[in-house]
Backbone as a printed PyTorch tensor [residue, N CA C, xyz], in Angstrom:
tensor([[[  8.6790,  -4.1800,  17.3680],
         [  7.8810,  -5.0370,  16.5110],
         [  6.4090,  -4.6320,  16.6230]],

        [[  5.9070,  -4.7480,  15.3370],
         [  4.5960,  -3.9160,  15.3720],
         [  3.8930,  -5.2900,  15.9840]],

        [[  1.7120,  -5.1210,  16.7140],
         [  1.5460,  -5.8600,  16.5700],
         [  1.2720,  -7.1900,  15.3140]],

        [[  1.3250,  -8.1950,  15.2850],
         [  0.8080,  -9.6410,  13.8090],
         [ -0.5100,  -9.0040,  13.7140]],

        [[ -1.7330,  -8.4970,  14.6330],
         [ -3.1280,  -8.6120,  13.8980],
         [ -2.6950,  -7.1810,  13.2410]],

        [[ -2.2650,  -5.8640,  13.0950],
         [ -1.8680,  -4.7690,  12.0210],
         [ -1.5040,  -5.2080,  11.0760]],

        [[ -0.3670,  -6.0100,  11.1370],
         [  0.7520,  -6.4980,  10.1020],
         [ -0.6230,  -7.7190,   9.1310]],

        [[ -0.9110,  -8.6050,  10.0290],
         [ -2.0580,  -9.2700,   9.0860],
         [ -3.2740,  -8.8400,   8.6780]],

        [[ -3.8930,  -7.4500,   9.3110],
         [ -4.7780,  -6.8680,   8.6860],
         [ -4.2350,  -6.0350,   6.8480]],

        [[ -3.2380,  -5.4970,   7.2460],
         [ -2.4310,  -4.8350,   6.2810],
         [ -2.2860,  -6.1990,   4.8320]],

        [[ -2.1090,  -6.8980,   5.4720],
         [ -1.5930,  -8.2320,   4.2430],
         [ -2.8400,  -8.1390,   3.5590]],

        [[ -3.9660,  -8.5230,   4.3960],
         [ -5.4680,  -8.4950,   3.9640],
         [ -5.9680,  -7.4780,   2.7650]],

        [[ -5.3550,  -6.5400,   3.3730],
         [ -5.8660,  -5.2660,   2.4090],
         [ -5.5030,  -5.8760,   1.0310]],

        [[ -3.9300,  -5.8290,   1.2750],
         [ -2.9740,  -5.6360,  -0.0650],
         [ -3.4590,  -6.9130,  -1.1470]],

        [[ -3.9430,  -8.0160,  -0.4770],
         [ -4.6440,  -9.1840,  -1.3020],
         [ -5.6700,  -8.7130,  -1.8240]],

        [[ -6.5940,  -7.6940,  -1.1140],
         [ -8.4300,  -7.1010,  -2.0250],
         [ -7.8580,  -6.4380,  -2.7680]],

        [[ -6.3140,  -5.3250,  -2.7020],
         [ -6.5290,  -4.2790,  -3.9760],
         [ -5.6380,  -5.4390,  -5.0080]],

        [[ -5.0990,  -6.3340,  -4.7740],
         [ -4.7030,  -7.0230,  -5.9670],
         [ -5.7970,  -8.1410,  -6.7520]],

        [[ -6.7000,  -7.9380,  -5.9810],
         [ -7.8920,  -8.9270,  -6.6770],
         [ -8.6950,  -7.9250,  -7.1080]],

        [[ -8.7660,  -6.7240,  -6.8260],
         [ -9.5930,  -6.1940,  -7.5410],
         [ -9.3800,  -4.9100,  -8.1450]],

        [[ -8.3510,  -4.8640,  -8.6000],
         [ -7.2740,  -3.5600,  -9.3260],
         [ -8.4080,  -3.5070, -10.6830]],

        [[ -8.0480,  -4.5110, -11.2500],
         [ -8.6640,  -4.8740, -12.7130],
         [ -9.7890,  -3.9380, -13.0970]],

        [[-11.0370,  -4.4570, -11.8300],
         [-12.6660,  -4.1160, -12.3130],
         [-12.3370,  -2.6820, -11.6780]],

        [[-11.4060,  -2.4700, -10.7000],
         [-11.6960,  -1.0260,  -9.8560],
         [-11.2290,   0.3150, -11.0420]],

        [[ -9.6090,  -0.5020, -11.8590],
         [ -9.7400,   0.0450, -13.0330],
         [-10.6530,   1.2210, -14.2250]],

        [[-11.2650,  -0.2650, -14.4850],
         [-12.2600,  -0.3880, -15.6770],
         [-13.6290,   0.6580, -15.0300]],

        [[-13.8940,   0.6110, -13.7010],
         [-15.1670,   1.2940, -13.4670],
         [-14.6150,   3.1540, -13.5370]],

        [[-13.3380,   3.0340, -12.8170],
         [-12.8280,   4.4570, -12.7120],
         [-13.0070,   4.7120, -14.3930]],

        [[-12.1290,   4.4190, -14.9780],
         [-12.3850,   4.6320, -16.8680],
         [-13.1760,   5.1240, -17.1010]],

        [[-14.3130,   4.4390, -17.0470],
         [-16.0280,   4.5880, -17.3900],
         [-16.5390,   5.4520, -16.5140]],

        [[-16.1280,   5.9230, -15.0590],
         [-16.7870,   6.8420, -14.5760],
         [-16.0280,   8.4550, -14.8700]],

        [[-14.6270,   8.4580, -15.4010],
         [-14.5130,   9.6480, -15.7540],
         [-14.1690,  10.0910, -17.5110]],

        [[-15.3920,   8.9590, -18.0540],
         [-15.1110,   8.8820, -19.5770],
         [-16.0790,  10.3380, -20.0190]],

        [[-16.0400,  11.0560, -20.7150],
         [-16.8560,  12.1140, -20.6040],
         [-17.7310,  11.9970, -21.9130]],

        [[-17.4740,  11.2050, -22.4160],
         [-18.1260,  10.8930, -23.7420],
         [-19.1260,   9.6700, -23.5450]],

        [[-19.4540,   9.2830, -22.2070],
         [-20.5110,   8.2230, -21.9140],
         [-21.9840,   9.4390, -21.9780]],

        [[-22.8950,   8.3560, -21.3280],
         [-23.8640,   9.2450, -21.1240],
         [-23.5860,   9.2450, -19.5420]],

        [[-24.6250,  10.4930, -18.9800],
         [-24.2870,  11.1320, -17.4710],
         [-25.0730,   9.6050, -16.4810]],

        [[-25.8850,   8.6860, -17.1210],
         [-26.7440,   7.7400, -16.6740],
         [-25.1880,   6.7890, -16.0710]],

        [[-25.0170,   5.9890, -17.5870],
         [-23.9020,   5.2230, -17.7160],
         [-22.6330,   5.3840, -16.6420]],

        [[-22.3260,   6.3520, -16.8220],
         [-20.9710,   7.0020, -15.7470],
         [-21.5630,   7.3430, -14.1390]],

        [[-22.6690,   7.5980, -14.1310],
         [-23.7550,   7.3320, -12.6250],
         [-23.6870,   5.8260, -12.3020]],

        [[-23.9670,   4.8260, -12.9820],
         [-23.7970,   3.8200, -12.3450],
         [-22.4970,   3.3150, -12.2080]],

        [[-21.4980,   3.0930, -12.9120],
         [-19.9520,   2.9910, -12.7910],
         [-19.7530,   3.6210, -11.4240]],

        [[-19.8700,   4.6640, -10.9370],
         [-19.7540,   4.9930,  -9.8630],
         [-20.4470,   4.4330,  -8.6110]],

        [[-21.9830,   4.0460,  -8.8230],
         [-22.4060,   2.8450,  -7.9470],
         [-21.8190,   1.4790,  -7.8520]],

        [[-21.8550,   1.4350,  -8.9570],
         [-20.6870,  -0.0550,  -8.7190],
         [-19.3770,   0.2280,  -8.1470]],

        [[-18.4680,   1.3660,  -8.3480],
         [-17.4920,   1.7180,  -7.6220],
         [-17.6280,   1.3060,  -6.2490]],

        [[-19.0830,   2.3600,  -5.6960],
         [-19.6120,   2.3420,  -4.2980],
         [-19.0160,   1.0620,  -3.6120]],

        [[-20.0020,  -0.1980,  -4.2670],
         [-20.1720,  -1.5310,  -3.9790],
         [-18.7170,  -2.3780,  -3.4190]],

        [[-18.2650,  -1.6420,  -3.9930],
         [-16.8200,  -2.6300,  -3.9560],
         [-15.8160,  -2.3120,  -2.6960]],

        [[-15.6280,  -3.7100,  -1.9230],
         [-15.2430,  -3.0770,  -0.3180],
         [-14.0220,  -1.8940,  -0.6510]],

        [[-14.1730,  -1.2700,   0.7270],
         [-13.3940,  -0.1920,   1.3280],
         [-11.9630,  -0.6160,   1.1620]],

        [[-11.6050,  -1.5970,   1.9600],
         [-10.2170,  -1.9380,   1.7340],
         [ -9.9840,  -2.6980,   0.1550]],

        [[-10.3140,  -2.6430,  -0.6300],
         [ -9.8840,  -3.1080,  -1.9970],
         [ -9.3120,  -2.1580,  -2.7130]],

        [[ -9.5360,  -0.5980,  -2.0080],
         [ -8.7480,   1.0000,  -2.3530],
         [ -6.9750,   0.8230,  -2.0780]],

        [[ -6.0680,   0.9740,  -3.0410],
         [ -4.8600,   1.6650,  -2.7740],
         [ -4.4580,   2.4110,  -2.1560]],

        [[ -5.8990,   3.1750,  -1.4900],
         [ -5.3330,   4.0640,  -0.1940],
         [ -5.0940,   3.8250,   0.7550]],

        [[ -5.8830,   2.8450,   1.0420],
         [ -5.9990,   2.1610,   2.3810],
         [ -5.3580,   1.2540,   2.9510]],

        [[ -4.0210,   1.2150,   2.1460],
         [ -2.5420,   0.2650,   2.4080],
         [ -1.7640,   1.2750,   3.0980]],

        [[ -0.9130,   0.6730,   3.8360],
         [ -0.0990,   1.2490,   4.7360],
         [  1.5040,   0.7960,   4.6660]],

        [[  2.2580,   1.8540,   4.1380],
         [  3.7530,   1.2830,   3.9540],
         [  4.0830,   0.8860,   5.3170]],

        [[  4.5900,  -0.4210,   5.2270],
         [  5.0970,  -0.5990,   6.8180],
         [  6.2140,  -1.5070,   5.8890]],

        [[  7.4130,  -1.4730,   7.4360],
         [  8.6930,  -2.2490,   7.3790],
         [  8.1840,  -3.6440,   7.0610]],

        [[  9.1600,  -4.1820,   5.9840],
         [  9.0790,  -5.5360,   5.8470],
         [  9.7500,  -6.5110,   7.0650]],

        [[ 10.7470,  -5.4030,   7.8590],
         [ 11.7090,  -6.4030,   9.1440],
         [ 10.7590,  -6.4400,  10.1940]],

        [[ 10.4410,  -5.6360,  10.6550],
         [  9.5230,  -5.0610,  11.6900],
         [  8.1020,  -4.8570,  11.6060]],

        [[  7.5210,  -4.2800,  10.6970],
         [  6.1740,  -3.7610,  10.5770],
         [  5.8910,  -2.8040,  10.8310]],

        [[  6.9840,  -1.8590,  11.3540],
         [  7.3300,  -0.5470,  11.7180],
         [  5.9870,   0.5560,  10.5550]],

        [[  5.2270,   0.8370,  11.0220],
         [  4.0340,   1.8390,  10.2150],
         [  4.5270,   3.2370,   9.8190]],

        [[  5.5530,   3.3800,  10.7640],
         [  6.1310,   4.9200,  10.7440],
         [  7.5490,   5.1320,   9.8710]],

        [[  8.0710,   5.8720,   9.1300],
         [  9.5080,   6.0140,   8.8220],
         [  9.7290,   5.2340,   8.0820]],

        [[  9.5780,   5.1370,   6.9540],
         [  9.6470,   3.7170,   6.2110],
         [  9.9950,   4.3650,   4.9800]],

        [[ 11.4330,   3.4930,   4.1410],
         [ 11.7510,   4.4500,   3.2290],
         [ 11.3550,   3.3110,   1.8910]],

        [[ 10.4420,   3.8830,   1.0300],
         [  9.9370,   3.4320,   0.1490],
         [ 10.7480,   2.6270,  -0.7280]],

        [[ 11.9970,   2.5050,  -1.0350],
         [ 12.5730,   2.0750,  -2.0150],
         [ 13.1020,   0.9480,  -1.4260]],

        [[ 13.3950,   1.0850,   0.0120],
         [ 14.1160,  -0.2530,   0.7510],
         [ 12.8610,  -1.0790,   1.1850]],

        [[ 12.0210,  -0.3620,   1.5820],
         [ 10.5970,  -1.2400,   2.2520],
         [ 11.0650,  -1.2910,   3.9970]],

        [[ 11.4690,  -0.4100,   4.1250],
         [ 12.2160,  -0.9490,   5.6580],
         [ 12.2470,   0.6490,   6.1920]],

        [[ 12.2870,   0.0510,   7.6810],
         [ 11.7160,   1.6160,   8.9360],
         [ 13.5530,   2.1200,   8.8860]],

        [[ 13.2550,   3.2240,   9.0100],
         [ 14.5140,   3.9670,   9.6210],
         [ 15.3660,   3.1830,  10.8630]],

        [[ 14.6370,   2.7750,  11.7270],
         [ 15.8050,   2.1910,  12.4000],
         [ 16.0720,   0.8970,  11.9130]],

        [[ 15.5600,  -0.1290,  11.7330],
         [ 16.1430,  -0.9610,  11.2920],
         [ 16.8910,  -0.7760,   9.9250]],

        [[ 17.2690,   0.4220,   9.7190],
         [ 18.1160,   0.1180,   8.4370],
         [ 19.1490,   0.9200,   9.4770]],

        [[ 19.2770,   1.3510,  10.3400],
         [ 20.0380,   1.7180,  10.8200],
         [ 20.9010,   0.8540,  11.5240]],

        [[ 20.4010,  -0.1910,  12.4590],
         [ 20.1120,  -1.1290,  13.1540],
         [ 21.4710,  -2.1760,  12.1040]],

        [[ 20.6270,  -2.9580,  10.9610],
         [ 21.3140,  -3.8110,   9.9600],
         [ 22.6280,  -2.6090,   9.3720]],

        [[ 22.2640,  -1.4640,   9.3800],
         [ 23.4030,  -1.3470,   8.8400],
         [ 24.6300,  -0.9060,   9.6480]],

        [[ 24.4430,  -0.8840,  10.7100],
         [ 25.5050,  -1.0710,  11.7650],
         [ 25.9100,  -2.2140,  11.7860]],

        [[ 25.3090,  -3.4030,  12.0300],
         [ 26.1350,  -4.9220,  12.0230],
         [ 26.6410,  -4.9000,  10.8220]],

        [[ 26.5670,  -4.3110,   9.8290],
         [ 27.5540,  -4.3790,   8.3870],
         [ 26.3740,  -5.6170,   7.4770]],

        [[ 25.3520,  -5.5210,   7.7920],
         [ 24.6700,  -6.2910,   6.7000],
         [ 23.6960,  -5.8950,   5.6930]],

        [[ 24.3070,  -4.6520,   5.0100],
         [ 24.0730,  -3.5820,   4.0890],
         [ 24.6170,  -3.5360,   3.3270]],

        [[ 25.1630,  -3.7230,   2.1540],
         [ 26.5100,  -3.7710,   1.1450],
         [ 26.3090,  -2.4270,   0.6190]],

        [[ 27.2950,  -1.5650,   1.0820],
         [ 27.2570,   0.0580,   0.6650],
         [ 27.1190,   0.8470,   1.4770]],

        [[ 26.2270,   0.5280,   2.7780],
         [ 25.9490,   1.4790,   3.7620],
         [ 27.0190,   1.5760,   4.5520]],

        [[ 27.6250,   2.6420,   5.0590],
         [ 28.4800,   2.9510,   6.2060],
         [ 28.1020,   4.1140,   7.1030]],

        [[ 27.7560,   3.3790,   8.5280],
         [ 26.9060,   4.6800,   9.7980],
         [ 28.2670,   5.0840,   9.6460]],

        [[ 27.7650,   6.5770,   9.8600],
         [ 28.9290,   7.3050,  10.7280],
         [ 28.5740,   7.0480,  11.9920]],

        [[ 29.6880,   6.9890,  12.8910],
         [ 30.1780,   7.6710,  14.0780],
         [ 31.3420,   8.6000,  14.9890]],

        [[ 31.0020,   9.0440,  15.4720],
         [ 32.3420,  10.1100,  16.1050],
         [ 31.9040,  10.0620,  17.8010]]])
């Protein structure tokens, strides 16, 4: 189990880039519109500046939804390698079957 302050810093993030997708949008637009003037598309990019660090899509971190697991995490399930390994050994996977020998 990862530590709660990662796992709740991470939540944090994912709330700034959903509050501010919109304007972060609209400034990217305008800063790589090539038909602005070079002034116009200079400040779009200051205002870019302005706008916190974590409100970026980069700066999210896929982690396990079971665990918080940061590492190994398969995008489509939302979940770390072992715990899908883990659940899908107790049979609470509909489809998955571990091998063993």
């Amino acid at each position: 189990m990862a530590k709660k302050s990662a796992i709740e810093k991470n939540n944090r993030r994912a709330a700034l880039v959903k509050k501010f997708a919109g304007k972060r949008a609209r400034l990217k637009a305008i800063a790589r519109d090539e038909s602005l003037s070079l002034e116009e598309r200079f400040a779009a990019r200051l205002k870019l500046a302005e706008l916190p660090r974590n409100s970026s899509k980069t700066r999210l971190r896929n982690r396990c939804e079971v665990t918080g697991r940061p590492r190994g995490v398969y995008r489509k399930l939302k979940m770390s390698r072992i715990a899908l390994r883990e659940l899908g050994s107790q049979g609470k996977i509909p489809g998955l079957v571990k091998s063993s020998w």
